[in-house]
C-alpha positions in Angstrom: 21.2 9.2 1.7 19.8 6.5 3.5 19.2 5.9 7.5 20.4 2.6 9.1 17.7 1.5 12.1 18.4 -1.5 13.6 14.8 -3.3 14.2 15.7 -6.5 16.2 19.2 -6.7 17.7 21.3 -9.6 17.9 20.8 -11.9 20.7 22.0 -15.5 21.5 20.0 -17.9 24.1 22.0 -20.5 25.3 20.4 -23.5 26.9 21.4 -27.3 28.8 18.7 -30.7 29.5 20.2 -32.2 32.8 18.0 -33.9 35.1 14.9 -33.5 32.4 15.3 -30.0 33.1 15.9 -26.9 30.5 18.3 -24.4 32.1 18.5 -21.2 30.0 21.7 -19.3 30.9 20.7 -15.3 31.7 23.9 -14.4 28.9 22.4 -13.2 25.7 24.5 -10.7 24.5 26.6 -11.8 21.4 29.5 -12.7 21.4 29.4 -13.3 24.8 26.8 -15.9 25.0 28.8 -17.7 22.2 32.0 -18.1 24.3 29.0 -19.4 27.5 27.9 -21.5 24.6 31.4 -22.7 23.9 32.3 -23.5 27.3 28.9 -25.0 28.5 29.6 -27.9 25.8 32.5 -28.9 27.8 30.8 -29.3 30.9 27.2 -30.9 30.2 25.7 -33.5 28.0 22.6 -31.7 25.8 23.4 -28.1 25.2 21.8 -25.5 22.1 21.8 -22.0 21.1 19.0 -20.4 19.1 20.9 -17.4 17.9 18.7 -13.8 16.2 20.9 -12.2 13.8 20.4 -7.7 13.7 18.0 -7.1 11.5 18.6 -4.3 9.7 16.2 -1.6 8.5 16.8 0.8 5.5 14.6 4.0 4.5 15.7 6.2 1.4 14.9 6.2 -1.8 13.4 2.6 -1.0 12.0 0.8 1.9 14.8 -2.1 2.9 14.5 -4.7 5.4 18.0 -6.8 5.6 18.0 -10.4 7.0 14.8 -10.9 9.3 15.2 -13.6 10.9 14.4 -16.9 12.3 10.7 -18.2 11.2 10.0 -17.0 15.0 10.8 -13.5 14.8 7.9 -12.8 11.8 5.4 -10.9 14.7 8.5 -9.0 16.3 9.8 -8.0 12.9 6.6 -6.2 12.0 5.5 -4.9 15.4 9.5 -3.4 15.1 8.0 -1.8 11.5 4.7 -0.8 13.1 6.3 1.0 16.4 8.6 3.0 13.1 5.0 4.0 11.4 5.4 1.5 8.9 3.8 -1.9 8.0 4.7 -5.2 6.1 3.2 -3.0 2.6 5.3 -0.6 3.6 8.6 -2.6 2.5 9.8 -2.4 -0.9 12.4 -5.1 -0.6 14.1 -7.6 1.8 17.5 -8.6 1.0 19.1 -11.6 2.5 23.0 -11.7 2.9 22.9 -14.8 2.6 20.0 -18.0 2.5 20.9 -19.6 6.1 17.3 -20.2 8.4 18.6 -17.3 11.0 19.0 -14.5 8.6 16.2 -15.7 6.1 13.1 -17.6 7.8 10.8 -14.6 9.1 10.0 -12.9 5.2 6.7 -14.8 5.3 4.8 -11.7 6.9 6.5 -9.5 4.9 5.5 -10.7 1.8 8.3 -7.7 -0.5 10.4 -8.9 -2.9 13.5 -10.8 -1.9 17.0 -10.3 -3.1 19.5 -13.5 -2.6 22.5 -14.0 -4.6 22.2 -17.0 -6.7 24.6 -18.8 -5.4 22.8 -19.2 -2.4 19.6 -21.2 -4.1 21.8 -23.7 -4.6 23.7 -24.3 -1.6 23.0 -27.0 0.8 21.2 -24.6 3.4 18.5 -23.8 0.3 16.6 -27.0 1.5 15.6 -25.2 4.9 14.3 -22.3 3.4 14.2 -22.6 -0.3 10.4 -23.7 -0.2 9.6 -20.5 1.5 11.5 -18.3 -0.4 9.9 -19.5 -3.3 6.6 -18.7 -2.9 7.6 -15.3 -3.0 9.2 -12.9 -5.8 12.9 -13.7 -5.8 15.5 -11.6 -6.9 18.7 -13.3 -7.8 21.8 -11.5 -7.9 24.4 -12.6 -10.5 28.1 -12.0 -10.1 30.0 -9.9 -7.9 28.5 -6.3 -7.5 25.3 -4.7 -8.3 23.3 -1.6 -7.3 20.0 -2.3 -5.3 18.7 1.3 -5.3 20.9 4.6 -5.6 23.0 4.4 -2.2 22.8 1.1 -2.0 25.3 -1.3 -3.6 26.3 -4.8 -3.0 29.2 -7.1 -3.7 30.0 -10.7 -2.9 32.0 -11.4 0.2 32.3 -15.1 0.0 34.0 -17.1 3.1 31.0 -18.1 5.5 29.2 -19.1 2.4 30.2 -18.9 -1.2 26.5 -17.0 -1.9 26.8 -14.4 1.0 27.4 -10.8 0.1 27.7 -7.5 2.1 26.1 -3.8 1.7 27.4 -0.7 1.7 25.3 1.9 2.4 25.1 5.7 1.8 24.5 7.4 4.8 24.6 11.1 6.5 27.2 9.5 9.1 29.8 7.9 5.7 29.1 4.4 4.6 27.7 2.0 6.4 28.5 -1.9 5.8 26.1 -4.8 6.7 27.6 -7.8 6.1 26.4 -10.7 7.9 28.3 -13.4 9.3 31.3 -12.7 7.0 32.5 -11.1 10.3 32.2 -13.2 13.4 31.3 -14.7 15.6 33.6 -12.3 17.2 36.0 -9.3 16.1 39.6 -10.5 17.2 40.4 -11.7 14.0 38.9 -9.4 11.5 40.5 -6.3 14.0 43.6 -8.4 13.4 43.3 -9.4 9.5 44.3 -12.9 10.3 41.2 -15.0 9.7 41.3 -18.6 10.2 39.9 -22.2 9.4 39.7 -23.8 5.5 38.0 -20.4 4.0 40.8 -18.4 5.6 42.1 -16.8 2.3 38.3 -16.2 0.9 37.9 -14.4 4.3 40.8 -12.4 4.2 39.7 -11.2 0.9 36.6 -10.6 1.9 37.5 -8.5 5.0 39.8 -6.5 2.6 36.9 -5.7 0.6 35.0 -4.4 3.1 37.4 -2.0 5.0 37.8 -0.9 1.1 34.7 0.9 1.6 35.7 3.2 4.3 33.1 2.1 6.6 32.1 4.8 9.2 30.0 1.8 10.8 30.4 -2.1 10.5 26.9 -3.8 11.4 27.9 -7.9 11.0 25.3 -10.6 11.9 26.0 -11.0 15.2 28.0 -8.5 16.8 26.8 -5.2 18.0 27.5 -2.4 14.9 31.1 -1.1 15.5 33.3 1.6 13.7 36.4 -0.2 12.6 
């Protein structure tokens, strides 16, 4: 059985230049900041949205750090490690759901192992952080499912990206299911089952895989973890 900690929560900063002036907006829960986000565009010239994904900690059998992070969030990521009595040697493998800068930029201080299906090294978003990841020992994943460590499994939930995958994870609670940004930015649709936009039947698939799991917990990229 494995515990599920998240270290750094999801978060979304929302800003606008008017007037050679930054205004941040004081919204930063997600979704919520991504419907501000959404309706700020509307209204002014020069808005942006730096966006944190949950980074997701896993102690068992191994030592698991899921999606880190942007580049920025290397110090908060391991002063979340050290305030848990563990440090960057401490962490027997990161594992990326999938190879976009927010999830996969902040592995540097790390320095574990990091597990990316292979799909994902040669995607278009591999240019941002493929000469980073490199420097380090990659694992690629290959085809749909695999086992990371005993209570840990993966399997490929294409839609957002064809590379991305999700988690299920043993735990005291029932499974718990990390699984990016295949769910999001909100949770209308997947509560519904009627995804949309050009990977709408890859999502729907997806989605079906995941509630195949039973989840007792849902923890997506940018939503706050849920029980579906």
């Amino acid at each position: 059985m494995y515990t599920v900690d998240i270290l750094i929560p999801t978060a979304r900063f929302v800003f606008s230049i008017e007037d050679g002036r930054a205004d941040v907006l004081p919204e930063f829960r997600s979704p919520e900041a991504f419907e501000e986000y959404r309706r700020l565009r509307d209204e002014r010239p020069v808005v942006g949205m730096t966006t944190f994904p949950n980074t997701v900690l896993l102690r068992g059998e191994r030592t698991i750090v899921v999606d880190p992070g942007l580049p920025l969030q290397n110090e908060p990521v391991v002063r979340a490690l050290e305030a848990r009595g563990l440090g960057p040697g401490d962490v027997d493998l990161v594992v990326l759901t999938h190879a976009h800068l927010d999830h996969a930029g902040a592995c540097t201080e790390l320095m574990a192992p990091v597990a990316v299906h292979e799909l994902e090294t040669t995607s278009p978003a591999w240019i941002l952080v493929g000469g980073l990841l490199e420097l380090l020992p990659l694992e690629r994943l290959a085809g749909e499912e695999g086992e990371l460590a005993p209570g840990v499994v993966w399997e490929r939930t294409p839609g957002h990206c064809d590379g991305h995958i999700s988690l299920r994870v043993d735990t005291a609670e029932g499974p718990n299911v990390l699984c990016g940004d295949t769910i999001g930015p909100g949770r209308a649709e997947f509560d519904a089952m009627r995804p949309s936009g050009p990977a709408a039947a890859e999502l729907l698939a997806s989605w079906e895989r995941i509630r195949a799991w039973g989840p007792a917990k849902i923890i997506a990229g940018h939503l706050p973890p849920f029980a579906p």
